[in-house]
Structure formats: C-alpha cells, structure tokens
N, C-alpha and C positions, 0 to 999 in steps of 0.2 A: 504494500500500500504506500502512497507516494506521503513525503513525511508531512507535506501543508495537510493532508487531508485526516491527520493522527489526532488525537487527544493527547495534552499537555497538560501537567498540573505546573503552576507561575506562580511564584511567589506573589505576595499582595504587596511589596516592595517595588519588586521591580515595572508594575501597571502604573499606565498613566490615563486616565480619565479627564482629555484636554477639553477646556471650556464647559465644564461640568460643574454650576453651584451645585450647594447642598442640596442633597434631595429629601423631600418630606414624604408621611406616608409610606413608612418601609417597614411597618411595626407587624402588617401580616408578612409583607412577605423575608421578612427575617425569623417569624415565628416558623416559619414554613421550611426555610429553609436551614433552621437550628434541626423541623421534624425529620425532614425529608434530603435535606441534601441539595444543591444545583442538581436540580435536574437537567438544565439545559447550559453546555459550556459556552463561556464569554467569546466572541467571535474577536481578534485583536492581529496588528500587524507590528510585526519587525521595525523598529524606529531609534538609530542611533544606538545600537544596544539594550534599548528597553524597548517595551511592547504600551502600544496605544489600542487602548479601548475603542473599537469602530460599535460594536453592539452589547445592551449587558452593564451598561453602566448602573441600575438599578440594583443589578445582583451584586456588581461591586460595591455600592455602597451597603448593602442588608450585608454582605460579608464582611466588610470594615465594620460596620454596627456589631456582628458578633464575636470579633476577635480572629476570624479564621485566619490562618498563615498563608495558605495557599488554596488556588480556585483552578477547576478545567476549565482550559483554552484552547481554542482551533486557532492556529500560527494562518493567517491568509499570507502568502506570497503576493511581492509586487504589485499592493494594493495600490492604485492611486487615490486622487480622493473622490473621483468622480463614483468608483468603484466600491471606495470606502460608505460615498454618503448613500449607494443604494441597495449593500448589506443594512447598515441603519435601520433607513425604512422598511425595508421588508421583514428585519428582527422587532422591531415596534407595532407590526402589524403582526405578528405571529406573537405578540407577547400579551396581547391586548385580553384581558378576560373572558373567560368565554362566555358567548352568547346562551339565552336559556334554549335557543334549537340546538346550539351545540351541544349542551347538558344533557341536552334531553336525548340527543344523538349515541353521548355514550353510557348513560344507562340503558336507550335503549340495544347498545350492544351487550351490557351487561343482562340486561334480560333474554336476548337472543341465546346469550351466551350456558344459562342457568336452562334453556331450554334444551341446548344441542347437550348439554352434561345427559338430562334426562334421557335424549333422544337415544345417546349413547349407550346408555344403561340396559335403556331397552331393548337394543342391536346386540346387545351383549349375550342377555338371557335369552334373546331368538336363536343364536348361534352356537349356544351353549346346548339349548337343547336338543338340538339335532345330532349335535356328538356320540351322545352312548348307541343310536344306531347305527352308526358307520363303520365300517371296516379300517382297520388300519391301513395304511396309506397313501398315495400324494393327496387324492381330494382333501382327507380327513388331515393333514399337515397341513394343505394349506387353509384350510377354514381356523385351525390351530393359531398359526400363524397371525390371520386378520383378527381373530378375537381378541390375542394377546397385544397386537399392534393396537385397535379402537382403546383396549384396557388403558395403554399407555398415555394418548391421546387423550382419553377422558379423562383420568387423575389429575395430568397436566391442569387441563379448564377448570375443573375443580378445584385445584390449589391456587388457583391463577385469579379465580373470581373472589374466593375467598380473601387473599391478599388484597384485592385490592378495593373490598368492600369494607376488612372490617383490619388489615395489616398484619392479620395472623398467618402465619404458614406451620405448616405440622411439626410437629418435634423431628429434630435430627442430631445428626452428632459431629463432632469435629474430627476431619478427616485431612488427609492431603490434597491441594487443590488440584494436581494432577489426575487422582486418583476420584475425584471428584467428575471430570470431566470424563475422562473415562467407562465410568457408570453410566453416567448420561448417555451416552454412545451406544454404550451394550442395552441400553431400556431400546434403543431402535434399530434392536437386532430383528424381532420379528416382520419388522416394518421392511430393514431391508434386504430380507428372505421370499419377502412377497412382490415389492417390488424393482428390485435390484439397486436401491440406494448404494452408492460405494462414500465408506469414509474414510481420508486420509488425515492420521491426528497425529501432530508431533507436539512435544513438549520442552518450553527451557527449561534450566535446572533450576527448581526452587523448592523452597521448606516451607512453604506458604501453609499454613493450617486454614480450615477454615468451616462455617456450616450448610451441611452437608444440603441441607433442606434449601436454604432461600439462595446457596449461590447454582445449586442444581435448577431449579428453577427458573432462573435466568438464562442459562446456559442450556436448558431443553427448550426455551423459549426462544432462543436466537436458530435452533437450529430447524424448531417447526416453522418459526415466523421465513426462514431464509426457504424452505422446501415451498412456500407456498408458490415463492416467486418461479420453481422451478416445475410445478405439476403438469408442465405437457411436454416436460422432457423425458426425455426412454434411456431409463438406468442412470438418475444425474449425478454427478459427483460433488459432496461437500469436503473440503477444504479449511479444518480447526487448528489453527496454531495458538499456543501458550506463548506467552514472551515476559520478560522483566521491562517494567515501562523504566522504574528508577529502585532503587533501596526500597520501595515501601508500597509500588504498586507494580502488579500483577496483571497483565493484558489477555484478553481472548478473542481471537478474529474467527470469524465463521465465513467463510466464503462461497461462493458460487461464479461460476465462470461462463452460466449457458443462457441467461435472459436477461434483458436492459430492463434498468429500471428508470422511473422517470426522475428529472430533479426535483418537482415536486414532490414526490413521495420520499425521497432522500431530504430535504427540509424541514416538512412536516412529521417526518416519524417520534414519535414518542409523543406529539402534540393532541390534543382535541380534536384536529382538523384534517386527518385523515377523508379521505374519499367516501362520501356516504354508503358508499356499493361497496367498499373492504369489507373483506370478512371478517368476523368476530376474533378468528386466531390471530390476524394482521393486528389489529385496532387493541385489543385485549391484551398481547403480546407485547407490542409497543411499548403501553405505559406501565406494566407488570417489568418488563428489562430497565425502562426510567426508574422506577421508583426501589427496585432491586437492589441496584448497583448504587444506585445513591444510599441506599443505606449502609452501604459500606464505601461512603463518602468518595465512590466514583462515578462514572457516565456512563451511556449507551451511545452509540452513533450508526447512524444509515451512511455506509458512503458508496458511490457510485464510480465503479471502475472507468477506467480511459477508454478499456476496447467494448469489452463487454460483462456484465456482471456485477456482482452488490458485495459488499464486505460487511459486517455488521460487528462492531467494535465495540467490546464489553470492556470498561478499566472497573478494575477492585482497589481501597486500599488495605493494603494486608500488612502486616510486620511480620518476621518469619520468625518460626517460634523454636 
C-alpha cells in the first residue's frame, strides 16, 4: 500500500492547526471521543517538517481538551492549497451530524440486520434437519460445509449488532494477536471448502497480547466486509498481512486484488452515509471495525488500490507484553 495512503499516529506537538481560533462546543465531542476513540483520522500534509491540519481540526482541539499525546493521521502528499481547501470541505460535509433519515437509515440496517441473524437461524435448523437422512458423502459434506459457513456468518451479525447497540461483545480471553488472526481464518475454512476462497496470511514478529473476542471481531469483519466486494468473483483470493506500525501499534491489511471500488465508498466507509442499497454486512461492518479498533485507540480505513482493488486497514494500539 502506497505510504500517503497509510494510517499514522502524530504527535499533538508536532500538528499545526493554521488560522484556527479557539473552538467552542467540543464538550460532546471530547466526551465521545474520551468513549470511543477518533474514529475518523485527521487528514494533514507535510509542511517544513511538521504536519498542517487541512481536515479534523475539531478533533484536534477535543484531543488537546483531553490531554491525548498522539492522534491518527493520513500524511496527503503534494497537497497544494487548492487541493488542501477541497479535502476541507468535503471533511466538513462528511462531519456534519447526521440527519434523522440518516438515523433512521442505520437503524434501519440495524433492524435489517437483527432480521437476516433470525433469517439465518432459521436456514440453519432447515439444513440441519435434512442431515440425519443423508448418506455420507460429497452432497452430505457439502451441505456440512454451508451450514457450518451460514453458522459463522451469523454469530458474526450477532456479535456485530450486539456491539454496537449496546458495546458488549462476548467474553474472550487474551491471546497472541497473531494467533488471533489466524482463528479468524480457520472460522472461514468451511466457507472456503464451499466456495474456493484462497487465503494468503503472513505475519510480523510481535508479542502483541491481546482480546480474543473484540479484536477477532474486527478482523472477521474486515474480511467479510472485503469478500462482499468480491462475490462475482470465481475462487477470489484475500491477501492479510500483520505489520508493526511503531513500538506500540500493530497493523492488519486485508486485501483484495479482483474489483474496483469507488472513491466514494473508500471516503465514506465507516460513516453514516454509506449507499442506501449497501448491505447490512457492508454498512454494519463498517462502523463495528470504527468503533472496534478505536477502542483500542486505533482506526479503520477503506483504501482504494492504483490498479485495481481495496485494502482495508485495521491499526490497534497494543504494548507487547
């Protein structure tokens, strides 16, 4: 991935926030983001050595309000200012509160969503029961196979909706973040028995601990939300790599190499304002990887390859133990 397009964490020293009075009115969203984290990183460019704030200056000052030391940043290369002033506006119009259609937009995914769990359940017990009269096997493996792949699938939505209705996710336990990622992968082994998913995962070297339940989550999240983009391809292949961002953060890229995505969908991911027509996994996904990764005061990002294809970039902060 090309490095402007990365997640940085930037000291609150070295930001500059030019022609910027005080700002008032930052008491929710410092509350918000003492709960939750940046969600969404400061967009800033290269300047003399230090980095100038082009979008985000809000979140910089609710961060200066809480004492944070360091914020994610997207480094833009070769910003000029015409460039700079029309990231701005389009961060100012993507920041703006949501509307009550838009509210109502993603509840109504969230109920979409609380239905396809049901739908699921019920696909389940259908499939189930045809089992004890079948012969052993390929039909009866692979009906095996789909049940145990929907199984996967629906716990996902389920844990998925749950977090992000009420911020609970299930008990887990601490484990290796490597080792972490890896589970995730084997949960979509029957998935890709059935339909020829290929995964290639490598890992850097790290001692990263970490819980098992809400960074799996994230990370089964990036890799359904990333298969959506690829469902009229035949046999796709996903692309996970681990990396060390610095000392104290841990990276995960998901990739995909076979469908373009648009820039609006790479801008808007994680926001409210997804495409009314996204699907519950897309839209649901989204802000369950936002609000995930933020709680271990890192980010989510959509980025949009050069040739063709999407990278979906998870930062953790982790301390290795």
């Amino acid at each position: 991935m090309p490095e402007a397009d990365s997640v940085r964490f930037i000291s609150v020293d070295q930001l500059d926030a030019v022609g910027v009075s005080a700002q008032s009115d930052l008491d929710e969203l410092a509350r918000s983001i003492q709960r939750l984290g940046i969600l969404r990183p400061l967009i800033v460019r290269d300047k003399a050595g230090r980095y100038e704030i082009i979008a985000g200056r809000r979140r910089y000052s609710a961060a200066q309000l809480l004492g944070l030391s360091e914020i994610p940043c997207i480094v833009i290369r070769d910003a000029d200012d015409a460039r700079a002033n029309a990231l701005a506006v389009a961060d100012n119009i993507h920041s703006r509160p949501a509307s009550g259609s838009v509210r109502a937009n993603i509840m109504g995914q969230v109920s979409t969503a609380i239905s396809d769990v049901s739908r699921g359940v019920s696909d389940l017990v259908k499939s189930l029961s045809v089992l004890p009269d079948m012969r052993a096997g390929f039909e009866r493996e692979t009906i095996e196979n789909l049940v145990r792949a929907q199984a996967w699938r629906t716990l996902w939505m389920a844990n998925v909706t749950s977090f992000l209705c009420s911020g609970q996710v299930p008990d887990g336990r601490r484990r290796a973040f490597a080792a972490v990622v890896d589970s995730v992968v084997d949960g979509f082994e029957p998935e890709r028995r059935v339909t020829g998913i290929r995964f290639d995962v490598a890992h850097a070297a790290t001692r990263a601990i970490v819980d098992d339940s809400l960074v799996g989550l994230a990370i089964a999240g990036a890799v359904i939300v990333t298969l959506s983009f690829v469902r009229s391809v035949r046999q796709p292949t996903l692309w996970i790599r681990t990396s060390r961002g610095d000392d104290s953060h841990v990276v995960v890229d998901v990739t995909q190499r076979h469908a373009a995505i648009s820039p609006e969908l790479s801008f808007d991911f994680g926001s409210p304002r997804l495409p009314e027509n996204s699907s519950p996994e897309l839209v649901l996904g989204a802000l369950a990887l936002a609000h995930a990764t933020a709680a271990y005061g890192g980010a989510s990002q959509l980025v949009r390859l050069d040739d063709v294809g999407s990278t979906l970039q998870l930062t953790f902060t982790i301390f290795d133990s």
